[in-house]
C-alpha positions in Angstrom: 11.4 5.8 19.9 10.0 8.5 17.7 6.6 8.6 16.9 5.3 7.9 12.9 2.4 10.0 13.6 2.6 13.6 14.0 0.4 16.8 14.1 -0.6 19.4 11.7 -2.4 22.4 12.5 -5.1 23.1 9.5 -7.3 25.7 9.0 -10.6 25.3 7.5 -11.0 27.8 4.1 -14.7 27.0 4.8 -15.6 28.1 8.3 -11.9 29.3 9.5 -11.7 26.7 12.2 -8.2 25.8 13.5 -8.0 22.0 13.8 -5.2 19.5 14.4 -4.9 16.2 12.3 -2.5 13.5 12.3 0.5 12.7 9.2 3.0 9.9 8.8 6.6 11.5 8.9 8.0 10.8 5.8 11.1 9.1 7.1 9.2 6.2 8.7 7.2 5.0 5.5 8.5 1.6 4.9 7.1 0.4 1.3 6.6 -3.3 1.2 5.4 -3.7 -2.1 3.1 -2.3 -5.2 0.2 -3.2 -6.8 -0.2 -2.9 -10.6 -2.8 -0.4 -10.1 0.1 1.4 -8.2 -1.9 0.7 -4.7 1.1 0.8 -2.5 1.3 -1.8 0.4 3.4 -0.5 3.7 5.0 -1.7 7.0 3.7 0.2 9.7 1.7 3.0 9.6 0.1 3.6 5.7 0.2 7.9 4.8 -2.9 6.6 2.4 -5.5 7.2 5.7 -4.2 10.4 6.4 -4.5 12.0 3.0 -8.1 13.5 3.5 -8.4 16.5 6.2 -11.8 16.6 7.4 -12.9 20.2 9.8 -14.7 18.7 12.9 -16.2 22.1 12.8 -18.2 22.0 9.5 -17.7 18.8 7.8 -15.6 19.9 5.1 -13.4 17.2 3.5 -10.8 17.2 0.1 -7.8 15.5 -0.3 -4.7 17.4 1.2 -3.5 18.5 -2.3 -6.7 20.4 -2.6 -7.9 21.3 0.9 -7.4 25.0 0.3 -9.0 25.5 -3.6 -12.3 26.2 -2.8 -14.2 29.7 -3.8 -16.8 31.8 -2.0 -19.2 30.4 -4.0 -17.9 26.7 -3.0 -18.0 27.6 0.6 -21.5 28.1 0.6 -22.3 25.5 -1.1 -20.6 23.1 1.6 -22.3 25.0 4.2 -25.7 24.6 2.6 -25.4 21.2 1.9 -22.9 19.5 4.4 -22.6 21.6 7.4 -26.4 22.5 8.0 -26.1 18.6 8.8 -23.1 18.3 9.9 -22.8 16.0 13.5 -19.5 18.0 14.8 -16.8 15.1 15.0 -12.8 14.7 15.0 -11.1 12.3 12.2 -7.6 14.1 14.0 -6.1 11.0 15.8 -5.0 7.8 15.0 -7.3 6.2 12.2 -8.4 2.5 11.0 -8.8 1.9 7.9 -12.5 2.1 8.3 -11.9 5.5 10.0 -10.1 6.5 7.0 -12.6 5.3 4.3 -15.1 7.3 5.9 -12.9 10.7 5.4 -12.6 9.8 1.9 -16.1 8.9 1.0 -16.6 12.9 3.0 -14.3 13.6 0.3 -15.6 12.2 -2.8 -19.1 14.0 -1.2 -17.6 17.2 -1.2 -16.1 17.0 -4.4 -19.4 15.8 -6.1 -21.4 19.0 -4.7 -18.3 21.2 -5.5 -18.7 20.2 -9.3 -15.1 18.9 -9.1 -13.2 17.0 -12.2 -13.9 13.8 -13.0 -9.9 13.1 -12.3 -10.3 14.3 -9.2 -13.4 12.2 -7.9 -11.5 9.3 -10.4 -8.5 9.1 -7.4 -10.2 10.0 -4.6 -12.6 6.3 -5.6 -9.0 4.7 -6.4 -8.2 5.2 -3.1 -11.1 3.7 -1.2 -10.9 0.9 -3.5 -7.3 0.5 -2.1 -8.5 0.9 1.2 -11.2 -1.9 0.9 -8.7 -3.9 -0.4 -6.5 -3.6 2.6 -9.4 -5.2 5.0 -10.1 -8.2 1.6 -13.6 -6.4 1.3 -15.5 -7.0 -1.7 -16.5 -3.1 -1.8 -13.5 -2.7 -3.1 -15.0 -3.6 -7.4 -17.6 -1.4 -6.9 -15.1 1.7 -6.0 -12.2 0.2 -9.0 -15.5 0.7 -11.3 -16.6 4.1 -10.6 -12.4 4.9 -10.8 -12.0 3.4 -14.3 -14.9 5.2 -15.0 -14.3 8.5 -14.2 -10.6 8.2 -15.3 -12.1 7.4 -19.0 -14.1 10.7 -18.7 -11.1 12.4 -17.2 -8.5 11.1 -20.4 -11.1 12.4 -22.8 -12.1 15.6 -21.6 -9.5 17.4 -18.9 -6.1 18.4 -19.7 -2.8 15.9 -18.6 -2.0 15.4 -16.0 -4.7 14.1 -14.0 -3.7 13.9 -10.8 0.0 12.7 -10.9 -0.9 10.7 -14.0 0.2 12.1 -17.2 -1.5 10.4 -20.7 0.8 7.0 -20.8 0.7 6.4 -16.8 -3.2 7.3 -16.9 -4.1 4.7 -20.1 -2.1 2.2 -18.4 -4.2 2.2 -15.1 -7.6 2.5 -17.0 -6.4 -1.0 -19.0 -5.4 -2.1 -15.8 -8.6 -1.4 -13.9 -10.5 -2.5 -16.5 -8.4 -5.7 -16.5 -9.2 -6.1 -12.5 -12.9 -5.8 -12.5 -13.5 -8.6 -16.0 -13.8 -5.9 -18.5 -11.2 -8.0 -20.3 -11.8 -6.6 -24.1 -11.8 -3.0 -22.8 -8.1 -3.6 -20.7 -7.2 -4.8 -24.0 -8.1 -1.7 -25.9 -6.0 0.3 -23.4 -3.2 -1.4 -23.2 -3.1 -1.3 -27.1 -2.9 2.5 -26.6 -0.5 2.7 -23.9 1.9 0.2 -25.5 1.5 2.1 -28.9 1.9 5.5 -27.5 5.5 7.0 -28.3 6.1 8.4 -25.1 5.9 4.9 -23.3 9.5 4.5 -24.4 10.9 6.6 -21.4 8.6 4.4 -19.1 10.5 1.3 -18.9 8.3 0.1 -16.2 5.0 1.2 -17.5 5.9 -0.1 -20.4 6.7 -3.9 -19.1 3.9 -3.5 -16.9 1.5 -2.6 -19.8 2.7 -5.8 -22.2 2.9 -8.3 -19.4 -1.0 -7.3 -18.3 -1.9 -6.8 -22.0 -1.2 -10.6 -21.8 -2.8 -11.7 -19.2 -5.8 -9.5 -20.2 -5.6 -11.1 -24.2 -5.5 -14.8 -22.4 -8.9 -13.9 -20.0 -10.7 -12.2 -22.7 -9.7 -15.2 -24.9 -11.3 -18.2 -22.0 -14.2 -15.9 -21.7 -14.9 -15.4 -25.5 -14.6 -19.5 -25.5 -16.6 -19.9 -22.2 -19.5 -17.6 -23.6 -19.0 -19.8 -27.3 -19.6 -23.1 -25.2 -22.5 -22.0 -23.1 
């Protein structure tokens, strides 16, 4: 039987160490299903808790897409404030999910000293939100809210796409999100703009998606509105 898991040889922009982590082959992801937040579910091994390379070395840690984009000045900055501290471990074999949420919170650290976008920091919270949701934990609202929140930040002030979002895909998820964590009149808002938006008609799923939880989201926010009324 071949093995899911194999190795990649990485090396750190930061301190130039050559480490090995682990990746899912690509032919043995088996999808079982997606969320409406687009959190994807798998059979076997899940590529989401391999996504973050961490160097054992130095402690630097980004999200594979953007391992390598760091500047002189970045570099030092990781070393001043990560590495000085740094307890030299391996994230390289096999992770849990645990395992894996601690590489993306190193992540979301990194990026917050490095000054990154609020899109970036937006998905990198997405995903530990995901991963919380994996293992039913109830961390899981507390990382949706600091996604939906940097994701608003992100649609008003960076340029499309953010991350592999462009302007429909993106206002649907904020609705969404807000929609997931009770911010029912807000999800409302946002679905009003994804469903209104042009563009949304080459979208045929976003655009079912977006009207079927603008529903849902127009039916909670109208029993809460009620609720609120009566007490």
């Amino acid at each position: 039987m071949v093995n899911v898991l194999y190795d990649k040889a990485i090396t750190c922009p930061v301190c130039k160490n050559i480490f090995h982590t682990k990746k899912v082959r690509t032919s043995a992801t088996r999808i079982e299903k997606r969320d409406t937040d687009f959190c994807t579910h798998y059979i076997g091994e899940n590529p989401i808790l391999y996504n973050v390379f961490v160097c054992p070395m130095c402690g630097y840690a980004a999200l594979e897409s953007g391992f390598e984009e760091i500047n002189a000045a970045g570099k030092k900055m990781i070393q001043e404030s990560i590495s000085r501290r740094w307890t030299q471990r391996s994230f390289g074999e096999e992770r849990t999910i645990l395992e894996a949420i601690e590489t993306y919170k190193l992540a979301l650290l990194c990026s917050q000293i490095l000054g990154h976008k609020k899109g970036t920091l937006a998905n990198i919270c997405l995903r530990i939100a995901w991963l919380y949701r994996y293992l039913s934990h109830e961390k899981e609202f507390e990382f949706l809210t600091h996604a939906v929140n940097c994701f608003e930040q992100a649609f008003a002030n960076e340029p499309m796409p953010i991350g592999n979002l462009d302007d429909v895909s993106l206002t649907y998820l904020i609705g969404e999100l807000h929609r997931m964590i009770g911010h029912y009149e807000e999800a409302v808002e946002w679905f009003g703009k994804a469903v209104s938006n042009p563009a949304i008609k080459t979208k045929k799923k976003i655009d079912t998606m977006a009207r079927e939880q603008w529903r849902l989201a127009k039916d909670a926010y109208r029993k809460k509105s009620s609720h609120d009324q009566v007490g």
